[in-house]
C-alpha positions in Angstrom: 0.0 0.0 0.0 1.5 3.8 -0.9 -0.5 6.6 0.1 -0.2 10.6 -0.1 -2.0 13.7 0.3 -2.7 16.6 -1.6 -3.4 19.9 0.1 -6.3 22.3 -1.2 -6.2 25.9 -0.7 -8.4 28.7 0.1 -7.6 32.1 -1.6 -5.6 32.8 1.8 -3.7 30.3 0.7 -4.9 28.5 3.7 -5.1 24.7 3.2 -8.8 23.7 3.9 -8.7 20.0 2.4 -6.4 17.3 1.4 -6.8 14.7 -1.6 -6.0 11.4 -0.1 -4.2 9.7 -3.3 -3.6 5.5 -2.9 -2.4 2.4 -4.9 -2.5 -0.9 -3.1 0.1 -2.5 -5.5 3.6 -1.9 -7.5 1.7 -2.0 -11.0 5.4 -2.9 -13.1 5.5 -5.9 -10.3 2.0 -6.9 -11.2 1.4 -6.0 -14.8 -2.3 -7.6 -15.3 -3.2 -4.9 -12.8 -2.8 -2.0 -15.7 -5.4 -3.7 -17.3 -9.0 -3.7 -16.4 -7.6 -5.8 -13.2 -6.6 -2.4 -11.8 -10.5 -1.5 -11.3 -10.3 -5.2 -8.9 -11.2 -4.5 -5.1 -14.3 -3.4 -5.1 -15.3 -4.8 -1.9 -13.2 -1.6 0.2 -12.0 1.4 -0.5 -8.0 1.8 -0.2 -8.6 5.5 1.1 -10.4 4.3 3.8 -8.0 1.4 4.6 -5.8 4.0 5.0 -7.5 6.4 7.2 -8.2 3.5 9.5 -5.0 2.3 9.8 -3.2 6.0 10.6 -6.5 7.6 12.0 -8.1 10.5 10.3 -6.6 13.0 13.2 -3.4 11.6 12.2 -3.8 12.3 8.5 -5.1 15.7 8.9 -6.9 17.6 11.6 -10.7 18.9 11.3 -9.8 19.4 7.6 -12.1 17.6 4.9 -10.5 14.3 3.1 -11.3 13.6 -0.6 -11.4 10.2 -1.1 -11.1 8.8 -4.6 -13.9 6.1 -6.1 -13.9 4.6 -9.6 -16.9 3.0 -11.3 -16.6 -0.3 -9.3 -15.0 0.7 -6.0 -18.3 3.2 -6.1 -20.8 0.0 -5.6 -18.9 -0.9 -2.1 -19.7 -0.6 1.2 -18.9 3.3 1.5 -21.5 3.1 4.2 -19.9 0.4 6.6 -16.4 1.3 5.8 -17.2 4.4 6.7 -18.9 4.1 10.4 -16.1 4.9 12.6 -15.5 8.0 10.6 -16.8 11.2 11.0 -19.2 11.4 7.5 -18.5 15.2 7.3 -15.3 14.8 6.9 -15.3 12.8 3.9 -16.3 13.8 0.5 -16.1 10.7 -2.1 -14.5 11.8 -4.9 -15.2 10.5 -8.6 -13.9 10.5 -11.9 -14.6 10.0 -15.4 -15.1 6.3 -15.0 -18.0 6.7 -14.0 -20.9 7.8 -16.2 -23.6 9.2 -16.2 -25.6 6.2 -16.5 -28.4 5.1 -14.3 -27.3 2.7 -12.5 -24.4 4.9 -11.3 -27.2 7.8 -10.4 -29.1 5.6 -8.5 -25.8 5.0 -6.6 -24.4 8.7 -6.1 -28.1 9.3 -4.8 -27.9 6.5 -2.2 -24.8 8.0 -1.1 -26.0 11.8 -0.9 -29.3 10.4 1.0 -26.6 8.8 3.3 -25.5 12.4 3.6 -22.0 12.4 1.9 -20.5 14.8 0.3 -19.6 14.4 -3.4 -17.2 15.5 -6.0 -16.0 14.7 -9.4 -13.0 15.3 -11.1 -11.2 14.5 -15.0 -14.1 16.0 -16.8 -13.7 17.9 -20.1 -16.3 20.6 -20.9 -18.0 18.5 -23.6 -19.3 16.1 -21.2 -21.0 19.0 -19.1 -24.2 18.5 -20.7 -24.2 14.4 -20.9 -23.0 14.6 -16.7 -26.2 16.7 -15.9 -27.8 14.6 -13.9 -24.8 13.8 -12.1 -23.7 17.5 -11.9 -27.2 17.8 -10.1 -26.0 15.6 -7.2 -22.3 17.1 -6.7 -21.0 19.1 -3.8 -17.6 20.3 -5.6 -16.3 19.8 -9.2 -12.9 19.8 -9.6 -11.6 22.0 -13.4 -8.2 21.3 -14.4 -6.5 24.4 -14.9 -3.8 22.7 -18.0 -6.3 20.9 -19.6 -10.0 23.0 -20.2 -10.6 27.2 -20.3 -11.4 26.6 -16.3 -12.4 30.6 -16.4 -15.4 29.7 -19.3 -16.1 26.6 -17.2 -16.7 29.0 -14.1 -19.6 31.2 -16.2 -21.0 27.9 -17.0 -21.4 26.8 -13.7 -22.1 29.9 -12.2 -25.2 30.1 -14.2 -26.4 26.1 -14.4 -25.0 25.0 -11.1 -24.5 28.1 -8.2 -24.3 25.6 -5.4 -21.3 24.0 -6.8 -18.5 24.6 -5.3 -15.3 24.8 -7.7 -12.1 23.7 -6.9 -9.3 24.9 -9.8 -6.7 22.1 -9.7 -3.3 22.1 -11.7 -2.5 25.5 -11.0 1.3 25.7 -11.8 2.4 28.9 -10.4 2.0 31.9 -7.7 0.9 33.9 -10.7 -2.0 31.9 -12.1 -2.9 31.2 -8.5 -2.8 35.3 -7.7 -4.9 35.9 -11.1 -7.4 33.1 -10.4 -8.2 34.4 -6.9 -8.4 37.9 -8.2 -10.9 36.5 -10.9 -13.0 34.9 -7.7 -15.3 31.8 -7.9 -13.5 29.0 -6.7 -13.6 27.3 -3.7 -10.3 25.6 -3.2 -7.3 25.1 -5.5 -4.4 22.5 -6.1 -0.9 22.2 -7.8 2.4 23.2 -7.7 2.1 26.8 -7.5 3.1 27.3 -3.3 5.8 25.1 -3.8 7.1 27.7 -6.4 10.0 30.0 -5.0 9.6 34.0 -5.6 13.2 34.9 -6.8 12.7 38.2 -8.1 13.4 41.6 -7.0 15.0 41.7 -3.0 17.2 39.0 -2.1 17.8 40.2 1.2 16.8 38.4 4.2 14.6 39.8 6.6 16.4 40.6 10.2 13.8 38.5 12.3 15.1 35.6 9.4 18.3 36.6 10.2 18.6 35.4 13.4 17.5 32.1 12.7 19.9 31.4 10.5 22.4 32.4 12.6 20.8 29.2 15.1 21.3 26.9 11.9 24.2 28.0 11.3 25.5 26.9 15.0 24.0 23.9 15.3 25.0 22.4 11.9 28.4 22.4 12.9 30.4 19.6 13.2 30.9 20.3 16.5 28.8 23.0 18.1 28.5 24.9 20.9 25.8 24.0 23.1 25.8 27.0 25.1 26.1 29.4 22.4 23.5 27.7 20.2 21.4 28.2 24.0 22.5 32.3 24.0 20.9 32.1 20.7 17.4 30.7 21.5 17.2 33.2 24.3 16.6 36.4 21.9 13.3 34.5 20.5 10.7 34.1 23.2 8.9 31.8 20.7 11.9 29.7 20.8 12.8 29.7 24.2 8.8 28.5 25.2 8.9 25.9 23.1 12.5 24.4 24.1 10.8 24.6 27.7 7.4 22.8 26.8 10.0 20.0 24.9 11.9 19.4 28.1 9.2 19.7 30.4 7.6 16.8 28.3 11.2 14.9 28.6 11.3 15.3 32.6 7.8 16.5 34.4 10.1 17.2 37.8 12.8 19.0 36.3 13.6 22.7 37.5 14.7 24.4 34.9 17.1 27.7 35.7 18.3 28.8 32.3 17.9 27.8 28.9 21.7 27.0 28.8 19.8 24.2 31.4 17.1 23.7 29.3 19.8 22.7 26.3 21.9 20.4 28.5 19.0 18.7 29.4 17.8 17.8 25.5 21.7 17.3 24.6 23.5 17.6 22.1 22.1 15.5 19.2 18.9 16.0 20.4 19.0 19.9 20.9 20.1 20.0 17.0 17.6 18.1 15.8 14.7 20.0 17.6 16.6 23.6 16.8 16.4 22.2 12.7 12.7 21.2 12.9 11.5 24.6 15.5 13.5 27.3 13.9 12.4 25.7 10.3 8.7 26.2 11.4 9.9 30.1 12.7 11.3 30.4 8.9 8.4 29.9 7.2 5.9 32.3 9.4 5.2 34.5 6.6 4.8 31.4 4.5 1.4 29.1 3.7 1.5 26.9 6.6 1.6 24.2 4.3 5.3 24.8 3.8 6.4 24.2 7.0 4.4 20.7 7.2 6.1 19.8 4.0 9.8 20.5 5.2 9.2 18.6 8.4 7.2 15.6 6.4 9.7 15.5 3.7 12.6 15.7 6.5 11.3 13.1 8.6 10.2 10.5 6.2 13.5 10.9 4.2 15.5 10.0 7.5 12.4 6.9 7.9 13.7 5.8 4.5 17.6 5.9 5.0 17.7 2.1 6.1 15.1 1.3 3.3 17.7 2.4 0.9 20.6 1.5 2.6 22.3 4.2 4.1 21.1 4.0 7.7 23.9 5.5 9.3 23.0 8.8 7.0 19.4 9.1 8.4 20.7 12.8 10.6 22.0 14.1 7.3 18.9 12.9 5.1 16.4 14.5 7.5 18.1 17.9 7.3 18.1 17.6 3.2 14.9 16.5 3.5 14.2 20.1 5.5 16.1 22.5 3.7 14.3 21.1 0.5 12.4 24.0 0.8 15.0 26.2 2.1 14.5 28.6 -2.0 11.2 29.4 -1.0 11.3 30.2 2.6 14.3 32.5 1.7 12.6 33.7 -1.6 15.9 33.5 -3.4 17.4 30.2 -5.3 19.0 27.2 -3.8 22.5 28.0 -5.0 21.8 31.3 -2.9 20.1 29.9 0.4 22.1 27.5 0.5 25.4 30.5 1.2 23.5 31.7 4.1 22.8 28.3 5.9 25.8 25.5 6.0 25.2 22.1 4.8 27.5 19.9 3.9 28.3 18.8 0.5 26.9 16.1 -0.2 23.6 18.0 1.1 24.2 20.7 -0.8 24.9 18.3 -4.4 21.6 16.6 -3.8 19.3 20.3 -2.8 21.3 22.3 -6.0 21.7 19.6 -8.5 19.4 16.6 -7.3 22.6 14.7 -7.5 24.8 12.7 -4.9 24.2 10.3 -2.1 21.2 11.8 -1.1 19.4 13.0 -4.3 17.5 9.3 -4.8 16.0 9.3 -1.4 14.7 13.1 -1.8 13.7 12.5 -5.3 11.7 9.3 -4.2 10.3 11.2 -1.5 8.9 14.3 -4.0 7.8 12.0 -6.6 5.7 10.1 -3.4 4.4 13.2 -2.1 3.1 14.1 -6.1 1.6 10.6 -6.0 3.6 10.2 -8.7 3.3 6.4 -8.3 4.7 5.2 -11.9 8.3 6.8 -10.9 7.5 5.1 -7.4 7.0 1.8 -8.3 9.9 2.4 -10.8 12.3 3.2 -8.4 10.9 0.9 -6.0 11.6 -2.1 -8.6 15.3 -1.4 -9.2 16.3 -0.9 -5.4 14.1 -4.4 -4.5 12.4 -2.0 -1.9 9.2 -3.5 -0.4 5.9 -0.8 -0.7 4.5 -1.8 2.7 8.0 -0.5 4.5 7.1 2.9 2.2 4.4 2.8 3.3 5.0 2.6 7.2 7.9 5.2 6.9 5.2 8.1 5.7 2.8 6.8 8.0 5.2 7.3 10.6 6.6 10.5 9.4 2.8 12.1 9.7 2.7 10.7 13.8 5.9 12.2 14.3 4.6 15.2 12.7 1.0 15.5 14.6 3.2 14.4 18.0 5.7 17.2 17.7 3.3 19.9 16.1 0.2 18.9 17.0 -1.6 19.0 13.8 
């Protein structure tokens, strides 16, 4: 089993949903299933095997979870699978297999009468008219930005369908994100474009930022300074609150007289890794949130993956490429530049700049994974004799690290 999610934004750039994207088996081990035998398992619904094994708080808090159906997987046992989840949370999500026949109609009514939400997605404006009666039933319809004139789509459903809410999906960049939202009438939006960095104009970093790097800076040292990397925290109260709630949750009974304390008490590795993850997070305050999950996901499930691909005794140095994989656009500059204000080493540094090196295959799996890019997964997958199900436990346990250290 692989599974990923894909955040939808508001126009605050605000993520307010997440696409819950699945495939239960390597398809180039298993080549029947690229066949009609993909469509086999219609008696559950992978999504939901998934939110059941993490638990829906796990995957995402209060936020709604699109779960995709095809034409068979539709006729399961939504119902029962989904009685232990909370039904508002939900909204079943189909595509263009399946039409707008009647026995599918009959179905997508069952499951509004059951009082879920529903959306569709991978339609093409020609087949507006035939999905009427479908169209009727839907809660959200997703319009892909690269394929269809979404803006002539918008007028279309504006006018036939006001209640719909529209979600504009492969939006590439800040710029078609910015002119969409000024154009108004969609609900959410997906793609690439907040993982775009803004490199022009100032390349100067702001002086709150400043500081922070400084921390980095300290820490990433080959031998640092606990006590100054402690003097450092202490000119951020945000900081310095947080090392205290983190070593209060180490030692209930501990007095704790200084933050030069506080530090000794986490020690040395342990102190770097927290001051990587929290001053990351302080980085990217003026950033969609979503940024700061992605560096901490992408951190820790590249150092969950360092024994899967052999290189266990890297797993420190993949989690902080994993990090600063976003480094360009919390700095707003390029990589070749971000990476002058904040030390890595070079082998980092190849695998951030180039996507070359030691590292560059375990971040490259692990952006290719979180675009549910699952042909380049199983390829890569095939040719390292890697096993899916330990993928799969190392993202699973990169999100409970993730809502046990951020809570969210």
């Amino acid at each position: 089993m692989l599974a990923t999610l894909i955040p939808l934004f508001d126009e605050n750039l605000i993520v307010k949903a997440y696409s819950l994207f699945t495939q239960k088996a390597n398809l180039l081990l298993n080549p029947s299933l690229l066949g009609t035998g993909q469509r086999d398992g219609a008696g559950s619904i992978q999504g939901f095997e998934v939110i059941e094994s993490m638990g829906i708080e796990t995957i995402s808090r209060e936020k709604e979870i699109f779960v995709p159906v095809n034409n068979i997987s539709i006729f399961s046992s939504i119902e029962d699978q989904c009685k232990d989840i909370p039904k508002g949370r939900i909204v079943i999500l189909m595509d263009n297999s399946v039409k707008p026949e009647e026995i599918y109609i009959n179905r997508i009514k069952e499951l509004k009468d059951a009082g879920f939400k529903l959306a569709i997605r991978k339609i093409v404006v020609q087949q507006f008219e035939l999905y009427k009666d479908i169209l009727s039933l839907i809660d959200y319809m997703f319009l892909d930005n690269k394929k269809i004139d979404i803006s002539k789509a918008k007028i279309y459903f504006s006018n036939v369908y006001p209640n719909i809410k529209l979600c504009a999906v492969n939006v590439e960049t800040v710029d078609v994100y910015d002119n969409l939202v000024s154009e108004g009438g969609y609900t959410l939006y997906e793609g690439e474009f907040y993982r775009v960095p803004v490199t022009k104009g100032q390349n100067e970093v702001a002086p709150l930022k400043v500081n922070y790097i400084e921390l980095l800076n300290i820490v990433n040292d080959v031998d640092f300074d606990l006590t100054k990397a402690a003097d450092v925290i202490g000119r951020d109260t945000a900081l310095v609150l947080k090392l205290l709630e983190v070593v209060n949750r180490m030692s209930v009974n501990s007095e704790i007289t200084s933050i030069r304390h506080a530090a000794a008490m986490l020690g040395q590795k342990e102190l770097k890794k927290w001051i990587n993850s929290a001053v990351t997070n302080q980085l990217c305050a003026d950033k969609p949130n979503e940024i700061t999950r992605v560096s901490l996901l992408r951190a820790k499930f590249s150092e969950n993956l360092a024994p899967i691909f052999e290189k266990a005794q890297f797993g420190s140095e993949l989690f902080l490429t994993g990090l600063f994989s976003v480094l360009d656009i919390i700095l707003d500059m390029t990589m070749e530049e971000a990476l002058k204000k904040v030390k890595v080493s070079k082998q980092i540094e190849k695998a951030l700049v180039s996507k070359e090196g030691d590292f560059a295959d375990v971040l490259n799996f692990v952006i290719a994974y979180e675009n549910a890019n699952w042909t380049e997964i199983d390829r890569i997958m095939l040719l390292n004799n890697i096993d899916s199900n330990a993928v799969y436990e190392a993202y699973k346990g990169s999100l409970e690290w993730y809502k046990k250290s951020f809570g969210a």
